[in-house]
MARGUKE-362129 format. One record per atom (N, C-alpha, C, O): residue number from 0; residue in one letter; atom name; x, y, z. Coordinates in steps of 0.05 Angstrom, whole numbers, plus 5000, padded with zeros to 4 digits. Example, Ala and Ser with C-alpha at 12.3 -4.5 7.8 and 13.67 -1.06 7.14 Angstrom:
2
   mido   kedren   bavex     c1     c2     c3
      0        a       N   5264   4886   5156
      0        a      CA   5246   4910   5156
      0        a       C   5264   4934   5156
      0        a       O   5285   4934   5169
      1        s       N   5257   4955   5142
      1        s      CA   5273   4979   5143
      1        s       C   5258   5001   5157
      1        s       O   5268   5023   5161
This chain:
73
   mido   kedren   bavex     c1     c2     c3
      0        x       N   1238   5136   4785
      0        x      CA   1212   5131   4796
      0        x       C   1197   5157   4803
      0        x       O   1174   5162   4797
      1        x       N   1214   5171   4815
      1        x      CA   1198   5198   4824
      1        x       C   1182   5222   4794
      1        x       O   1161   5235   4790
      2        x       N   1211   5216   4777
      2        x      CA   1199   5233   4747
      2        x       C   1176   5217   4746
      2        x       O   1158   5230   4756
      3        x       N   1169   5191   4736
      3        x      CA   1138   5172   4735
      3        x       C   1126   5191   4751
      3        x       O   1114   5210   4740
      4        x       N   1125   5189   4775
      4        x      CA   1098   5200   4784
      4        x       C   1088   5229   4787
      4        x       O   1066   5241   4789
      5        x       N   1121   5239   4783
      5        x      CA   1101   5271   4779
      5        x       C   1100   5267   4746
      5        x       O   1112   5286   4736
      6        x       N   1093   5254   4733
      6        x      CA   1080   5261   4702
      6        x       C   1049   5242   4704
      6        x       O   1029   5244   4688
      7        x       N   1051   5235   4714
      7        x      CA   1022   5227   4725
      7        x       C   1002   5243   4740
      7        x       O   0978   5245   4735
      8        x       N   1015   5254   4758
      8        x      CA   1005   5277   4774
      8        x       C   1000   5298   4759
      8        x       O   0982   5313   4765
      9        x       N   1016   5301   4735
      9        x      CA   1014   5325   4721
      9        x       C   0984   5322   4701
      9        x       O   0964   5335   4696
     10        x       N   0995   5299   4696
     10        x      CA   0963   5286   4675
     10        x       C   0942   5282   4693
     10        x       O   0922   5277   4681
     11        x       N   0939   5283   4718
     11        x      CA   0918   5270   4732
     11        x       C   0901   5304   4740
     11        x       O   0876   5305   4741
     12        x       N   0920   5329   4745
     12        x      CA   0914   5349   4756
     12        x       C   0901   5365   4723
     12        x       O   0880   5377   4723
     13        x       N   0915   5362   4704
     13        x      CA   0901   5368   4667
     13        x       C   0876   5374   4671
     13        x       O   0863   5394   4671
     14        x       N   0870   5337   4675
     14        x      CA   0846   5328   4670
     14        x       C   0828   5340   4683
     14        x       O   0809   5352   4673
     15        x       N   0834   5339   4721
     15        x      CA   0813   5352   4734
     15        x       C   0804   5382   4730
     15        x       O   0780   5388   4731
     16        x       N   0824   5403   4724
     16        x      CA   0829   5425   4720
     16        x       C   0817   5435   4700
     16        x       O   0807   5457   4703
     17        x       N   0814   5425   4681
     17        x      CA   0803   5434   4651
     17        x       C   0773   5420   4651
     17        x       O   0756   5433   4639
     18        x       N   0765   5396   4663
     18        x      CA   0731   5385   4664
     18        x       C   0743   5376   4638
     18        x       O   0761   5382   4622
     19        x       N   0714   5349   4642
     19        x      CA   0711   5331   4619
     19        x       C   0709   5343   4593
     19        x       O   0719   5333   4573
     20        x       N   0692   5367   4594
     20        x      CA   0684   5369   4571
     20        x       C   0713   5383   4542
     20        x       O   0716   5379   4518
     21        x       N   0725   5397   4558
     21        x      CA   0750   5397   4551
     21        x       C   0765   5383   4547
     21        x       O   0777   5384   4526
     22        x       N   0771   5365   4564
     22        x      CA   0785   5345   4560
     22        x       C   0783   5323   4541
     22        x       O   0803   5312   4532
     23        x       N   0755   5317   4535
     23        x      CA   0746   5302   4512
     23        x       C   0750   5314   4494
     23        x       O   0757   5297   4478
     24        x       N   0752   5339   4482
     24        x      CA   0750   5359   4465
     24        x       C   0785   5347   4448
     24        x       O   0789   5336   4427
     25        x       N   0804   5356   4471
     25        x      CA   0824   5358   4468
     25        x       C   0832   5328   4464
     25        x       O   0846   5329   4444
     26        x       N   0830   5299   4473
     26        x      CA   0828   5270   4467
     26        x       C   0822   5273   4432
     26        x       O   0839   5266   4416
     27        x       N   0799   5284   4424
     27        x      CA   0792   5281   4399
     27        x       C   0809   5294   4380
     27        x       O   0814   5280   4360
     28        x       N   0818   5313   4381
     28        x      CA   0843   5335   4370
     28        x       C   0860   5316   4364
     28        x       O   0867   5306   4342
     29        x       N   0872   5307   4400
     29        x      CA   0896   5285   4391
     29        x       C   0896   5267   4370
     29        x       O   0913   5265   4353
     30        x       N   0869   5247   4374
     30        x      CA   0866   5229   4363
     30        x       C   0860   5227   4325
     30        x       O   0862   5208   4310
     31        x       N   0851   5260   4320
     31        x      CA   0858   5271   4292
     31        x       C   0881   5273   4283
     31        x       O   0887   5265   4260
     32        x       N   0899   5285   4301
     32        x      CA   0930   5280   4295
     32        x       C   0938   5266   4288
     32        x       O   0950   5268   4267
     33        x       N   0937   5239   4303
     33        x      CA   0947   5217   4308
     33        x       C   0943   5210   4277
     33        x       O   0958   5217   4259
     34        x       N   0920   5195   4275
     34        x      CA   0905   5186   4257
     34        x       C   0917   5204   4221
     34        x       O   0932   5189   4208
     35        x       N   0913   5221   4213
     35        x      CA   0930   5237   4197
     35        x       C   0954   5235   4187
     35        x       O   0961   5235   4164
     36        x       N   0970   5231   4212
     36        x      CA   0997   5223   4215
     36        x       C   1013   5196   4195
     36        x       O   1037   5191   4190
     37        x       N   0990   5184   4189
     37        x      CA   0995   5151   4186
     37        x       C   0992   5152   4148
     37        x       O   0993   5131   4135
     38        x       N   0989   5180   4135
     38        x      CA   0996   5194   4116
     38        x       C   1023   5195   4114
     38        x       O   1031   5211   4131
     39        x       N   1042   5185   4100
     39        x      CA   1068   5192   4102
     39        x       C   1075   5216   4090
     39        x       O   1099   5223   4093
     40        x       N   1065   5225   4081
     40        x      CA   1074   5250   4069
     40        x       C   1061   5269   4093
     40        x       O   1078   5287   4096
     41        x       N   1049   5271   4103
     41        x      CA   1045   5286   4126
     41        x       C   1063   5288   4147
     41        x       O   1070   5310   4154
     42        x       N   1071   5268   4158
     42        x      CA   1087   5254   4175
     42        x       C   1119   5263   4171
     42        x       O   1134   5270   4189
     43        x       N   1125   5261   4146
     43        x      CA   1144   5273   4141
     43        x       C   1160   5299   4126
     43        x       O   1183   5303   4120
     44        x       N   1132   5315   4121
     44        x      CA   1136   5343   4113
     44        x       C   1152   5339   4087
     44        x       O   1175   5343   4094
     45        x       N   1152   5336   4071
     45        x      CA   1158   5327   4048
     45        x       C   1157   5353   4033
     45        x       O   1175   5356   4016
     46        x       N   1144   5368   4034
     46        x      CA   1137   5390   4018
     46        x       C   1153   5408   4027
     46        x       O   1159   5409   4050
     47        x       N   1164   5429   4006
     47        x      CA   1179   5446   4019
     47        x       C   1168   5472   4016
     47        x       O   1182   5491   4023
     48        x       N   1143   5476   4005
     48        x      CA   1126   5502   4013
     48        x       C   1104   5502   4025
     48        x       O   1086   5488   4015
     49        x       N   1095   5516   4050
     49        x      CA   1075   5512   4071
     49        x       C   1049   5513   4051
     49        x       O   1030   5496   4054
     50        x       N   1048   5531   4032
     50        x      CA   1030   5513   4019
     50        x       C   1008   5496   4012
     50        x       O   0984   5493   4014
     51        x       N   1040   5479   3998
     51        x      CA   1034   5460   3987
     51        x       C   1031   5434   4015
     51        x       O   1011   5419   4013
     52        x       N   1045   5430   4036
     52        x      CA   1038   5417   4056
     52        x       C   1009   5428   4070
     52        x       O   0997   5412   4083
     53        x       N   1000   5451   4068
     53        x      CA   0974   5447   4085
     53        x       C   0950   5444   4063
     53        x       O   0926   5443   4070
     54        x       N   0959   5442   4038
     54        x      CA   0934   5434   4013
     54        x       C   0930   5406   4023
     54        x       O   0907   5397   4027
     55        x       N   0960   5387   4029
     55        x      CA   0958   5355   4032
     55        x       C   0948   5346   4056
     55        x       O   0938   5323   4059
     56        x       N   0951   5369   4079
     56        x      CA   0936   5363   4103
     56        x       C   0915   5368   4102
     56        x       O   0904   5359   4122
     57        x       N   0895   5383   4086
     57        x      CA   0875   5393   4083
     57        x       C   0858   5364   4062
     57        x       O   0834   5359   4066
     58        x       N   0874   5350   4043
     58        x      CA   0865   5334   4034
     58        x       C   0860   5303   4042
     58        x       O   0843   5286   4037
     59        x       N   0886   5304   4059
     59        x      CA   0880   5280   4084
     59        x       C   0863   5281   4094
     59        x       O   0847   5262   4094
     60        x       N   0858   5307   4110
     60        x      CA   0831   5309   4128
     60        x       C   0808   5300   4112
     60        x       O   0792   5282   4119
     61        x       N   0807   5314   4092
     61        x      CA   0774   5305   4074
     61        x       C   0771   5270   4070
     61        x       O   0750   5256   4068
     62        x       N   0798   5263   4068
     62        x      CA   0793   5235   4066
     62        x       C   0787   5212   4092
     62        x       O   0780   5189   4090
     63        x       N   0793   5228   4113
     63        x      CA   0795   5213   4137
     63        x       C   0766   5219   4144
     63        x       O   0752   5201   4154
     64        x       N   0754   5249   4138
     64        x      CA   0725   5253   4143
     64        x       C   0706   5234   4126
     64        x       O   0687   5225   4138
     65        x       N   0709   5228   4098
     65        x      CA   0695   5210   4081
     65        x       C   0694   5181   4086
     65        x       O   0678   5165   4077
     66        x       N   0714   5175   4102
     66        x      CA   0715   5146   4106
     66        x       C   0701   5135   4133
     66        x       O   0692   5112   4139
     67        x       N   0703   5165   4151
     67        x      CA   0685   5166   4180
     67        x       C   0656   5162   4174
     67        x       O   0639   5147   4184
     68        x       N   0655   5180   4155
     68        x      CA   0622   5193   4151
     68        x       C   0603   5157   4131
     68        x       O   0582   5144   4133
     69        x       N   0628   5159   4116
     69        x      CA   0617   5126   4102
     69        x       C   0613   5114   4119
     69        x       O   0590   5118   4126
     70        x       N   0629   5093   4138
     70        x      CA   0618   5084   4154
     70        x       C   0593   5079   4177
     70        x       O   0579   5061   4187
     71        x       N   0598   5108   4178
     71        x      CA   0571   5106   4195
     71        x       C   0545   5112   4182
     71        x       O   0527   5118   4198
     72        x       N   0538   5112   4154
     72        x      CA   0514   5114   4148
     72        x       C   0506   5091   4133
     72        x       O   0483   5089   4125
């Protein structure tokens, strides 16, 4: 019980410490990660030259941006 609340405390003191505007910043970061991730070849490093893994992360991204950008226009 006590670990729970100091990791809450920890997250609660982040947030205030750094201001929204950071903190949103950093939410969005995550939420790129996240999102990317769901690439399995990303997810599981598959590649065994850095590379060739950041060409595929670099190509995920363009695709995750094209499907954002479609939508909203």
């Amino acid at each position: 019980m006590q670990e729970g609340a100091s990791s809450q405390d920890a997250i609660a003191a982040t947030r205030s410490a750094s201001g929204p505007h950071l903190y949103r910043a950093r939410d969005l970061i995550k939420r790129f990660f996240n999102r990317i991730k769901h690439c399995r070849r990303v997810a599981t490093c598959y590649d065994k030259l850095a590379a060739n893994y950041l060409a595929f992360v670099q190509l995920a991204s363009k695709r995750l941006w094209l499907r954002v950008s479609e939508s909203t226009t």
